[in-house]
C-alpha positions as CSV (number, residue, x, y, z in Angstrom):
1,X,-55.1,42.7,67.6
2,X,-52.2,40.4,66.4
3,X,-51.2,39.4,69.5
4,X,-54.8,38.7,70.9
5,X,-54.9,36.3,67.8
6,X,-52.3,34.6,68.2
7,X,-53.1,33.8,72.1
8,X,-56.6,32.3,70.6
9,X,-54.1,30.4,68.4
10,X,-51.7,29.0,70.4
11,X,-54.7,28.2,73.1
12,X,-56.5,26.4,70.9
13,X,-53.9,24.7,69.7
14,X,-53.0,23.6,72.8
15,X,-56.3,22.4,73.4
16,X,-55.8,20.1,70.2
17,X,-52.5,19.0,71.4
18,X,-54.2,17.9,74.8
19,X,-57.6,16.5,72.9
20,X,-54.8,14.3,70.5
21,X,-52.8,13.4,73.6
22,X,-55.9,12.4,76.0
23,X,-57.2,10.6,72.7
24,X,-53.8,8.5,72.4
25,X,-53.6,7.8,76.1
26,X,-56.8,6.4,75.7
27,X,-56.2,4.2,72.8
28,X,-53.1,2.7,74.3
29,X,-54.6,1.9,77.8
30,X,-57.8,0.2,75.3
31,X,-55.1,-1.7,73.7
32,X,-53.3,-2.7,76.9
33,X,-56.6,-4.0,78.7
34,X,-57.3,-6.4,75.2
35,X,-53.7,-7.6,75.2
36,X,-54.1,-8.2,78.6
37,X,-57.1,-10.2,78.5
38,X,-56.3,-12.1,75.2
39,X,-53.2,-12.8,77.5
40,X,-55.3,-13.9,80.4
41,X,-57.6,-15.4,78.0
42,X,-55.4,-18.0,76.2
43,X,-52.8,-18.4,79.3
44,X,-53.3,-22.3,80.2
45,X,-52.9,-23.0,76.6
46,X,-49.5,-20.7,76.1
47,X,-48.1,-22.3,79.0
48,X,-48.8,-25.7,77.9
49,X,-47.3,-24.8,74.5
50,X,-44.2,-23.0,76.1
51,X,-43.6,-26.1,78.4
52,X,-44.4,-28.6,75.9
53,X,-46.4,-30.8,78.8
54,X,-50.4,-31.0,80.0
55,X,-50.5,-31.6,83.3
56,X,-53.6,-33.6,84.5
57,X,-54.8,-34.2,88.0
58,X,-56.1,-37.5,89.0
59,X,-57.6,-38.7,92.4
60,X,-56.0,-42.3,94.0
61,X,-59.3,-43.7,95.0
62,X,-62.3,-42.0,93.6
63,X,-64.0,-45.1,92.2
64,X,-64.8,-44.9,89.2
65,X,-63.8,-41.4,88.1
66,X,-60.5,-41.6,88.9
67,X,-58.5,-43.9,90.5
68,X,-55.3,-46.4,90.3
69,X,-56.2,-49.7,89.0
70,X,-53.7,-52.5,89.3
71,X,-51.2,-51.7,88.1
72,X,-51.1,-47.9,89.9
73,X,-52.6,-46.4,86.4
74,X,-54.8,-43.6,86.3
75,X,-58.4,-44.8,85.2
76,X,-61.9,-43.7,85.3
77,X,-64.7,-41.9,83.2
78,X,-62.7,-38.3,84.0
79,X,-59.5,-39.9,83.3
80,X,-60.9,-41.0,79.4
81,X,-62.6,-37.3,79.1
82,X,-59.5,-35.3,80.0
83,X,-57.4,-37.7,77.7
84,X,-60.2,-36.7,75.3
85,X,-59.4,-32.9,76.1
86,X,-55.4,-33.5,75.4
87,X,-55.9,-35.1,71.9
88,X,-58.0,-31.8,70.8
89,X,-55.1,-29.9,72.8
90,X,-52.5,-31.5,70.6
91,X,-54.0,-30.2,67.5
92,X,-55.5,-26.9,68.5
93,X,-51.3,-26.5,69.3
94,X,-50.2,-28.7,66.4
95,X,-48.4,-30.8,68.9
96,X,-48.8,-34.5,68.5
97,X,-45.8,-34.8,70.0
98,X,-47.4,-33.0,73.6
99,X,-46.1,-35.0,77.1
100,X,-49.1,-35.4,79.5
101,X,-48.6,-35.7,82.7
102,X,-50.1,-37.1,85.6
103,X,-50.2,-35.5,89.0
104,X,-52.1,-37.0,91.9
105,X,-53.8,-34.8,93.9
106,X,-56.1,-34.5,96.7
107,X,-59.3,-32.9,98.5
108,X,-57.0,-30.7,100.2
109,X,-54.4,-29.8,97.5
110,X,-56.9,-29.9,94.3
111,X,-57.9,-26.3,94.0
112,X,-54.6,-25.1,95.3
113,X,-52.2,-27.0,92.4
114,X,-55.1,-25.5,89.8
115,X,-54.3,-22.1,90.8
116,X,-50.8,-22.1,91.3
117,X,-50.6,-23.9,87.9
118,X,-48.7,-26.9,89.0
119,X,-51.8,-28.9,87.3
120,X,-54.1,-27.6,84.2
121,X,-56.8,-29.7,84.6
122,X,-58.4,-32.0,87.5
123,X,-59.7,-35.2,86.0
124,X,-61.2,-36.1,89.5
125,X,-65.3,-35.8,91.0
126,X,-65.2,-32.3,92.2
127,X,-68.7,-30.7,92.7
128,X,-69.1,-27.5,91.1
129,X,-70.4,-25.0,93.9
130,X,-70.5,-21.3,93.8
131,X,-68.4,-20.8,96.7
132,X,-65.3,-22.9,94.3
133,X,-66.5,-20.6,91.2
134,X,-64.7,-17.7,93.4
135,X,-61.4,-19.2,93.3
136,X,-61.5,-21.6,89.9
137,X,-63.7,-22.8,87.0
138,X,-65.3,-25.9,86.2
139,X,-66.6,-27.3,82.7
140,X,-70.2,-28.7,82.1
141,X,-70.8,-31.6,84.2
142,X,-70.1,-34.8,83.9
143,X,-71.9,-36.1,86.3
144,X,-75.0,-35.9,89.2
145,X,-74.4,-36.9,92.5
146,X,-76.0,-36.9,96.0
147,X,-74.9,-37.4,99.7
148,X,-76.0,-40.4,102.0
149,X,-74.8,-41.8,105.2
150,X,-72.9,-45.2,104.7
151,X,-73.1,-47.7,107.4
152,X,-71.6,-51.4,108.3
153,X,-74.6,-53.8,108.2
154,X,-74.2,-55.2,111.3
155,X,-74.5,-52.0,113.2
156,X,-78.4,-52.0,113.3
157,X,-78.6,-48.4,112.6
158,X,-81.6,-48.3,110.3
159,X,-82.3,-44.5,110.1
160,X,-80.0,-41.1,110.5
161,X,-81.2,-40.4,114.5
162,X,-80.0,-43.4,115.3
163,X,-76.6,-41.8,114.7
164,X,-76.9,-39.9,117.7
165,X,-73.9,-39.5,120.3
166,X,-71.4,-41.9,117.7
167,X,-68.3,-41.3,115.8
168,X,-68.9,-40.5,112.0
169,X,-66.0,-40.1,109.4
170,X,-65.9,-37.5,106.5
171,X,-63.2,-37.0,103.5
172,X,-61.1,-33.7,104.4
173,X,-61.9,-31.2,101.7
174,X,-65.0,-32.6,101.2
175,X,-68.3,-30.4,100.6
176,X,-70.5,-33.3,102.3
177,X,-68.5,-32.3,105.9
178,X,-70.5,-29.2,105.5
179,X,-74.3,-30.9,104.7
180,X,-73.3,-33.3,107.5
181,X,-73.0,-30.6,110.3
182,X,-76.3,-29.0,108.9
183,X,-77.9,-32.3,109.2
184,X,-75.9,-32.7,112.6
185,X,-77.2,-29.4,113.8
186,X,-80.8,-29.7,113.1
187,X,-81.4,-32.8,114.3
188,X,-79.4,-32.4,117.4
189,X,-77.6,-35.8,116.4
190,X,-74.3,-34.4,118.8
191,X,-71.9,-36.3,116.4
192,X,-68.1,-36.4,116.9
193,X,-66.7,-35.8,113.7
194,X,-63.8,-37.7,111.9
195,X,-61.7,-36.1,108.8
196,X,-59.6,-38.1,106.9
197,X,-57.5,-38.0,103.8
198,X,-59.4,-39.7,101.0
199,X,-62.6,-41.6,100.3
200,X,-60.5,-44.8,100.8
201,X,-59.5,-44.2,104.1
202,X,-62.8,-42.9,105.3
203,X,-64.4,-46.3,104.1
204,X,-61.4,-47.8,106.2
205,X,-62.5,-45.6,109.2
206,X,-66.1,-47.5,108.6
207,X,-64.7,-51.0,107.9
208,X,-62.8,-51.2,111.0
209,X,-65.4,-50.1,113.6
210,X,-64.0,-46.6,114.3
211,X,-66.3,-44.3,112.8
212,X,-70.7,-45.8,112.9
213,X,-71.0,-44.2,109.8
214,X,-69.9,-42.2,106.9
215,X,-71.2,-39.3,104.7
216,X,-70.4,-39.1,100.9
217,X,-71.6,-38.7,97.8
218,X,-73.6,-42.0,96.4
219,X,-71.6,-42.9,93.6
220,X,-68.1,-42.3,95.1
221,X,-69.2,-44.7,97.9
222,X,-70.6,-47.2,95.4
223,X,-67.0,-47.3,93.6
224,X,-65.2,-47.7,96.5
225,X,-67.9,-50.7,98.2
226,X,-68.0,-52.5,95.0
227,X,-64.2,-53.1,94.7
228,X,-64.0,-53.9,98.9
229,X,-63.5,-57.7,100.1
230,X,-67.0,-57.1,101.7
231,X,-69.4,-55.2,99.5
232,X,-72.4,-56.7,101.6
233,X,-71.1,-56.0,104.8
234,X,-72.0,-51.9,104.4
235,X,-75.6,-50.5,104.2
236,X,-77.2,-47.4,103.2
237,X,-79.6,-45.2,105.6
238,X,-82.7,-44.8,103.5
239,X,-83.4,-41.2,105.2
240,X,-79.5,-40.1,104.7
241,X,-80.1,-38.2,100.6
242,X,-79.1,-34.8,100.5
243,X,-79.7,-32.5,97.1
244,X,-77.9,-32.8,93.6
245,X,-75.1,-32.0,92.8
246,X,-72.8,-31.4,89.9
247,X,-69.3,-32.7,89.1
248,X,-67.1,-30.8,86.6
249,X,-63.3,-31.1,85.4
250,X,-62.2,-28.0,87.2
251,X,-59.4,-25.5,85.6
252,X,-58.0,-22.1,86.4
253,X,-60.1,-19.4,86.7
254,X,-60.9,-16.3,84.4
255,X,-59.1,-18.5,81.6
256,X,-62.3,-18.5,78.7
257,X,-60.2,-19.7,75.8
258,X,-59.1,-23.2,77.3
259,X,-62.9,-23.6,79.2
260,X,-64.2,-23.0,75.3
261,X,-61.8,-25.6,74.4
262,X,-62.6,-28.0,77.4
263,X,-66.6,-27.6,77.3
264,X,-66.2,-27.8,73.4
265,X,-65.0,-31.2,73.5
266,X,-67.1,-32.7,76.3
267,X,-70.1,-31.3,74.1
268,X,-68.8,-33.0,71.3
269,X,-68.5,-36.0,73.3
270,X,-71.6,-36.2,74.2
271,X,-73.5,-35.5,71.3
272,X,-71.6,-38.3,69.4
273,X,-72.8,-40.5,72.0
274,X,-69.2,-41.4,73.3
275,X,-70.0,-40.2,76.8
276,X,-72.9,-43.0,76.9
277,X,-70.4,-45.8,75.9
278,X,-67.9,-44.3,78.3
279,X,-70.5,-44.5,81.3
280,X,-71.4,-47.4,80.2
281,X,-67.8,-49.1,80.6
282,X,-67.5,-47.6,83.7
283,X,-70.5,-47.4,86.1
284,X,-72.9,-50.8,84.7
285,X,-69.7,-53.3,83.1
286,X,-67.0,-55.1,85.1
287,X,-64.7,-52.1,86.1
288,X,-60.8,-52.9,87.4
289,X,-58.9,-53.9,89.6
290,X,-61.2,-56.4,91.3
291,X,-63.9,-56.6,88.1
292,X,-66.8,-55.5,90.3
293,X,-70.0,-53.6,88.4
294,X,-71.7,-51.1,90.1
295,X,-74.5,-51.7,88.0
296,X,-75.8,-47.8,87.9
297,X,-77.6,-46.6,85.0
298,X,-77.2,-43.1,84.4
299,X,-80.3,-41.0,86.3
300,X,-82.4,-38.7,84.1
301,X,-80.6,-35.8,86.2
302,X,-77.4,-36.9,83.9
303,X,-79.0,-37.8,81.0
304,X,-80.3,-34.0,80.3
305,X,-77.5,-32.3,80.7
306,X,-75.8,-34.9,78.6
307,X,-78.6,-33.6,75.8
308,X,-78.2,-30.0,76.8
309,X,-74.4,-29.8,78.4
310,X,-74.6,-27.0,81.0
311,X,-72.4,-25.5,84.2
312,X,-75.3,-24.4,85.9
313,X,-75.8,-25.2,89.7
314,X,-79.1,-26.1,89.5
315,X,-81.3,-28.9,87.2
């Protein structure tokens, strides 16, 4: 009898031992994933604060986001909001004394330097598209944007069929390459595709008589004709719009804290009614180097998600 109770014993014992061991296992795994994900969480932020420097992309000729002005300066509305961002970053770290840095970056090399971490955040006119979500994050936009094809004037190309059979240029990297083969493809246009580096040299492309036209988003093409020795020698195709779209700052990916931070402040910005000065300065006043005005009012697309800032993908 004292045996078979003490084999009840011990096995229930060891059940409890097991229960307390499974239980603990548990508990530290539980602890591991939060640690992990505050980690993940907060990692732009503890890298900025380890290395003592924000690093901030910028775009060489995206007129008037982001851009070199005279004197090969970073300038532009994204350019004032991320510098917005760094003083908020500088007290959230207690850091006055932060370096920011300036890399220049590209269609091509943007979403790469974000992920590798070589840049924090892209101060440039990246749309926001689902596809980019997979791979990076983006805050509420800061702008609404669509495609059109650009022409020279003296071309005679009034409408997008006349296109057909010619040379057209489009940035590298660009999302409009994509909505230009669509358009190519259903209205059997059999266009010869040029890529190029940048918005400045695909306005070159145009300029020079290599390429009949070019496909970009409105404002980025209205930047870069404003600022060119001959702003009436181009002309838009009235038939050439494609849909809205969204521009964002875009960061690393699966990093909540710093898009809190980032969104925080552009929401701030906007409700104070800095972002409308901001616009103001750069896309209707005199804008550097060459002290052109694009003389574009912000759209009622902008002006609602400036009243209620949003990420989504859709108005």
């Amino acid at each position: 009898m004292q045996s078979r109770q003490f084999f009840v014993g011990t096995a229930l014992g060891a059940l409890g031992l097991m229960a307390l061991a499974a239980a603990t296992s548990t508990t530290t795994a539980m602890a591991a994933t939060a640690a992990a994900t505050a980690a993940a969480d907060g990692r732009t932020l503890a890298k900025i604060a380890d290395t003592g420097t924000l690093t901030l992309g910028y775009r060489e000729s995206s007129v008037p986001f982001s851009y070199l002005d005279g004197n090969q300066k970073p300038v532009g509305l994204s350019i004032d909001l991320c510098q917005a961002v760094a003083e908020h970053v500088k007290a959230e770290l207690k850091r006055p004394d932060l370096k920011i840095a300036y890399v220049a970056v590209n269609a091509s090399n943007r979403i790469p330097l974000i992920q590798n971490g070589t840049v924090d955040l892209e101060c440039g006119s990246t749309t926001n598209t689902a596809e980019r979500q997979k791979q990076i994050a983006f805050s509420v936009a800061t702008f609404v944007s669509q495609a059109r094809w650009l022409t020279l004037a003296s071309s005679g190309i009034a409408k997008a069929d006349e296109l057909k059979g010619k040379p057209v240029v489009v940035t590298q990297g660009s999302l409009n390459r994509s909505v230009a083969e669509r358009i190519n493809r259903e209205k059997s246009l059999d266009l010869a595709f040029i890529q190029t580096k940048d918005q400045a040299e695909s306005l070159l492309m145009l300029r020079t008589g290599r390429a009949a036209a070019w496909f970009e988003d409105d404002i980025l093409q209205a930047g870069l004709v404003a600022n060119a020795p001959d702003p009436k020698a181009f002309a838009v195709l009235p038939d050439s719009r494609g849909d809205s779209t969204f521009y964002g700052l875009m960061l690393a990916r699966d990093d909540a804290g710093f898009k809190r931070l980032v969104d925080g402040v552009l929401a701030r910005v906007m409700a104070s009614g800095e972002f409308d000065r901001l616009y103001e300065r750069w896309f209707v006043q005199p804008i550097p180097p060459a002290g052109m005005s694009l003389y574009l009012p912000m759209s009622a697309a902008l002006k609602e998600r400036v009243t209620h800032p949003s990420d989504a993908l859709t108005p």
